[in-house]
Each structure stands twice: as structure tokens, then as C-alpha cells.
C-alpha positions in Angstrom: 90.3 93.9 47.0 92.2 91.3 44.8 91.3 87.9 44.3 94.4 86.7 46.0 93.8 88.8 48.9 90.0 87.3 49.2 91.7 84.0 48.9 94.0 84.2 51.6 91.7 86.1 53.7 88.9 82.7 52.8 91.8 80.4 54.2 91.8 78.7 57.7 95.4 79.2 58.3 95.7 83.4 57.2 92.2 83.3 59.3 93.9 82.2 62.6 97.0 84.2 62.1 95.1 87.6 61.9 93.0 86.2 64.9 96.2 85.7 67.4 97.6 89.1 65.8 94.4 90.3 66.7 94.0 88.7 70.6 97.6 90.3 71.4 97.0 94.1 70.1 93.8 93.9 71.9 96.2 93.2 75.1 98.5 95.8 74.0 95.6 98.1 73.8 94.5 97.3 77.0 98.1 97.8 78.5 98.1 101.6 76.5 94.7 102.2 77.7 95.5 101.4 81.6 97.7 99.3 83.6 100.3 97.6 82.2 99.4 93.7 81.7 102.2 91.6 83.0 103.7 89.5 81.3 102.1 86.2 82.3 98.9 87.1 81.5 99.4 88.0 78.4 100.8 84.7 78.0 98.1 82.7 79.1 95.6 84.8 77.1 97.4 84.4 74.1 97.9 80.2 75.1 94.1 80.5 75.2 93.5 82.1 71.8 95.4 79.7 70.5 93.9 76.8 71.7 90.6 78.7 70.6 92.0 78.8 67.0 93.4 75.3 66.8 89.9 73.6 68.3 88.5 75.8 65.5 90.3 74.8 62.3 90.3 71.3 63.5 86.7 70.7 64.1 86.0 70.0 60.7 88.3 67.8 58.6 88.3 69.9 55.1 88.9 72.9 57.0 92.4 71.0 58.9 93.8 69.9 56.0 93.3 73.4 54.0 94.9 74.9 57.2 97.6 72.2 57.0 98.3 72.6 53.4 100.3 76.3 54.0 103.1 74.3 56.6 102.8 71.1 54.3 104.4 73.5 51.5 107.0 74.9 53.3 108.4 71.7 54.7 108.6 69.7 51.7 108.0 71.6 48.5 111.1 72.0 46.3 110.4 75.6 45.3 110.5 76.6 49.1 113.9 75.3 49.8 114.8 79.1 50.6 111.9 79.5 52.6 112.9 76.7 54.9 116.4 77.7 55.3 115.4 81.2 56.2 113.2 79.6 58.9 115.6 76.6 60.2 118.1 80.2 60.9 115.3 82.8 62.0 112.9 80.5 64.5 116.6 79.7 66.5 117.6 83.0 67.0 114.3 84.6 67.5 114.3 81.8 70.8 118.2 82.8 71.5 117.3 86.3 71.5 114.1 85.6 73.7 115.7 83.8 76.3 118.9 86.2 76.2 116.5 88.9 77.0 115.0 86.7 79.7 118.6 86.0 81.8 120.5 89.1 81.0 121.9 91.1 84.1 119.4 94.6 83.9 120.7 98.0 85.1 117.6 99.4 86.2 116.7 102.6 88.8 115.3 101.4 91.8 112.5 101.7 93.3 110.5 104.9 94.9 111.1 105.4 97.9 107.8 105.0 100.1 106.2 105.1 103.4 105.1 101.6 104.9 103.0 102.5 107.6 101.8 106.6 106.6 100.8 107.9 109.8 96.4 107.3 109.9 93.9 110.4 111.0 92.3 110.4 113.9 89.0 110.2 112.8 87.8 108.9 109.5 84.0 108.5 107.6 82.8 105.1 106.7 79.6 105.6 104.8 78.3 108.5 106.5 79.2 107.2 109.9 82.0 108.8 111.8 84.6 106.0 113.4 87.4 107.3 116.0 90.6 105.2 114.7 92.2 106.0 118.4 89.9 103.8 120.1 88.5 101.6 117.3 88.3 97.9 117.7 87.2 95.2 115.7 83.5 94.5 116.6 83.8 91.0 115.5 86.1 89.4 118.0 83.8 89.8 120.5 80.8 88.2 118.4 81.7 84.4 119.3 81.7 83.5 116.0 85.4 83.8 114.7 85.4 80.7 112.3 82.5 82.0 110.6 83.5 85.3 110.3 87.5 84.1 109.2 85.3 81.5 106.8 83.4 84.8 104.7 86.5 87.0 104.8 88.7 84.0 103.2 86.1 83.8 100.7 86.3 87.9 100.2 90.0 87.8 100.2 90.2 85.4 97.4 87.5 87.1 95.7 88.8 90.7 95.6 92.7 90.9 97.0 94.6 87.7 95.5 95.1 89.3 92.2 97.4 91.7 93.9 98.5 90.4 97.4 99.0 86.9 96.6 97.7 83.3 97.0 100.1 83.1 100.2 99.8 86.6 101.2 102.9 87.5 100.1 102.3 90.6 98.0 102.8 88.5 94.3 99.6 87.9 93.0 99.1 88.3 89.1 99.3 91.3 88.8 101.7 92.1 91.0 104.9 92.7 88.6 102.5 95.2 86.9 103.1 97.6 90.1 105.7 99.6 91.4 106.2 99.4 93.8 104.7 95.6 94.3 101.6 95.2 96.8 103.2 94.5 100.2 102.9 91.4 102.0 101.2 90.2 105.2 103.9 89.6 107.2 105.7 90.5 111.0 106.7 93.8 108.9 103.8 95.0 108.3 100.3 94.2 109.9 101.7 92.6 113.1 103.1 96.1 113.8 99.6 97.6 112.9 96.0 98.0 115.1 93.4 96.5 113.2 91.6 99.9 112.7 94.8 100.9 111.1 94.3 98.0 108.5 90.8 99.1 108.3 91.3 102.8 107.3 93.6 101.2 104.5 91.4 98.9 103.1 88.6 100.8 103.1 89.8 104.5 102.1 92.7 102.6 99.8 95.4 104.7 97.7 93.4 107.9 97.2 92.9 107.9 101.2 96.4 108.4 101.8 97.4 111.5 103.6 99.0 114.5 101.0 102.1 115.9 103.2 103.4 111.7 102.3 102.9 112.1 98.6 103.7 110.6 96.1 102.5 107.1 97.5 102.5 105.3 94.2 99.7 103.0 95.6 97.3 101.2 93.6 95.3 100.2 96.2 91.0 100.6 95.4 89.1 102.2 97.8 87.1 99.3 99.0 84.8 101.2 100.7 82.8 101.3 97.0 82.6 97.6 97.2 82.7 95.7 100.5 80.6 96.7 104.1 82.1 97.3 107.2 81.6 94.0 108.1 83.0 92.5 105.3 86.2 94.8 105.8 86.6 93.5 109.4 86.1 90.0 108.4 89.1 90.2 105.6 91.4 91.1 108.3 90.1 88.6 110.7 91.2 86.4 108.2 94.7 88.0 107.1 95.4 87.9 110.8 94.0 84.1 111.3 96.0 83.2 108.1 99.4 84.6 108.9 98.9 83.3 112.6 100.0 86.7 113.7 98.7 88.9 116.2 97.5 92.9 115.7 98.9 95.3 117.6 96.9 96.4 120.7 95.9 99.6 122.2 99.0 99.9 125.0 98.7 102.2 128.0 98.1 105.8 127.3 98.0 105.4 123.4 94.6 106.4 123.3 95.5 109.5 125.2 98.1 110.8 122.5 95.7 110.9 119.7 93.0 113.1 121.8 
């Protein structure tokens, strides 16, 4: 290695460049590796690393003005007149082309086509216990303590499903742009037209619970059954239904007779 390469490499401000480069390939990595990061978070990871860097280099008053000195060059040195005018040109249309990028009408295919509601199976497995979905009910309701149970599945929801469904339930959490199709929302489309052991047999079997003749479903969703109890799972949709102020569909005359 050459003495100017050990140099620069010794110096604050080449020390926190290759530490940003390095905190946004680790998110590209993680984005090859997986799911794809939207773009936000990599944003605010990278706002983080920064401030990491500068709370770094400017803890120590030798170490800020050796960091300085590279910028203090540039800006005012005779010898790097060129410099600057290459800068005062590129940094303006690097933020032109940036925002163009960001407003420019896209010509893109839509979306796959998809199934809202896939038809459910008449019986399903939770655990090792057989449930009937045809006559299923939420066993909660009828435990006198709704607030309570709306209380722990809030505190679930916001736990395990914001990232994807949303703050306000609307299906665009975080990571929601990262999906295609998006996470649907809890709305009069969707789970007011469902029975709450529908909802149940979604959350807790997820995407790979989907039935094959629909295929391809494109869903993300985790199969939740790994992670939460029964009771948790009923108390999240006490809560979605509590939240949205809508009502579940209920077992009508005869229904349960059709899935016998």
C-alpha cells in the first residue's frame, strides 16, 4: 500500500466517505439478498449513517478541522479553481436529474391480476387442533372483555402488521411500495365483506396457505401461525374490526349448510 493511500485512508473525511459508501452497499446487499428495500428506508438509514459520521468527526476538535480541511481546499484554494467549477455545474444537474427522475410521467405494466377474497377450505389445522371455518366464531366476543382484548391486539397490530398494512390501516406501511401488489387495506372492500374466521385462516396460514387452483397469488403475507396464538390472532381482528368501526360479516341463514 502507498504512503498516500495510508494517508488518505488515516484521514477523517476519506474515513467517513468509505463509511456512507459502505452503509448504502450493505442496503443494496440486503435488497439483492431478499426483498427489495424501498426507497424511504434507505433514505433514513443512510440520514442515520450520516449523522453517525458527522457526531463522529466532530467529537473531537483536531479530528473536525482535519475533516474540514479537504472542503476548505476546494472552496477557496486557487489551484482548485477547476475543481469548483466542475462541482458549481455537476452538484446542479445531479439534483435536476434526481428530481426529473422523481416527476417524470412512467410507462409501466400494471399490476397482476389477483384474487381479493380466494375462496377459504372448509376445515383448516391450527396447531394440531382441527377448526371448522363454516361454523367458526370468534370466542372472544362472548368473553365480556372486548376493551381488553381490542387493547392487546392494538398492541400486536402495531407490533407485527404496521410495517405492511399501515399506521391507518390502509395497506401503506413502510414497506409497502416494496410489494406488488401492495398489502390491501382494511376497508368496506375487504374485511366488512369477510367472517372473522375468514380473516383468521389468512392471518394465521398467510401467503403460503393460499389455495393452488388461484395461483400465482403474489402475497407476501407470513404465516403468523409461527408467531402469534390463537388468541392473539382473534384479538388483532377484534381490533382491525374495532378500529375501522366496521362490522364482520355474519353467518346468514343456511350458509352453514352449503359448506357441509
Amino acid at each position: 500500500m502507498s504512503r498516500r493511500l495510508r494517508e488518505m485512508l488515516a484521514h477523517p473525511f476519506w474515513q467517513a466517505a468509505l463509511i456512507l459508501l459502505a452503509a448504502y452497499l450493505v442496503m443494496a446487499a440486503i435488497g439483492w439478498a431478499s426483498a427489495p428495500v424501498p426507497k424511504s428506508v434507505v433514505v433514513q438509514y443512510m440520514l442515520s449513517a450520516l449523522a453517525g459520521v458527522l457526531i463522529y468527526v466532530s467529537d473531537n476538535e483536531g479530528r473536525w478541522r482535519r475533516f474540514k480541511e479537504p472542503i476548505h481546499r476546494t472552496m477557496v484554494e486557487p489551484d482548485r479553481r477547476r475543481l469548483r467549477g466542475g462541482l458549481l455545474v455537476l452538484v446542479p444537474v445531479f439534483v435536476g436529474w434526481v428530481t426529473y427522475q422523481q416527476v417524470r410521467p412512467k410507462v409501466s405494466a400494471p399490476a397482476a391480476l389477483r384474487s381479493v377474497h380466494p375462496a377459504s377450505p372448509v376445515q383448516i389445522t391450527f396447531r394440531g387442533k382441527r377448526m371448522d371455518l363454516a361454523t367458526l366464531e370468534n370466542p372472544l366476543r362472548q368473553s365480556g372483555d372486548l376493551q381488553q382484548h381490542y387493547a392487546a391486539g392494538r398492541r400486536i397490530y402495531y407490533q407485527n402488521c404496521l410495517p405492511c398494512h399501515g399506521d391507518l390501516l390502509d395497506g401503506r406501511g413502510h414497506y409497502a411500495q416494496g410489494f406488488n401488489p401492495t398489502p390491501l387495506p382494511f376497508d368496506g372492500s375487504t374485511i366488512a365483506q369477510l367472517r372473522e374466521s375468514f380473516v383468521f385462516w389468512r392471518i394465521a396460514k398467510g401467503g403460503p396457505g393460499l389455495p393452488k387452483e388461484g395461483t400465482p397469488w403474489n402475497s407476501a403475507m407470513p404465516v403468523w401461525e409461527d408467531f402469534l396464538t390463537e388468541d392473539e390472532i382473534w384479538q388483532v381482528i377484534i381490533f382491525l374490526y374495532e378500529q375501522t368501526g366496521l362490522q364482520p360479516r355474519r353467518l346468514g341463514a343456511g350458509e352453514g349448510e352449503r359448506h357441509d
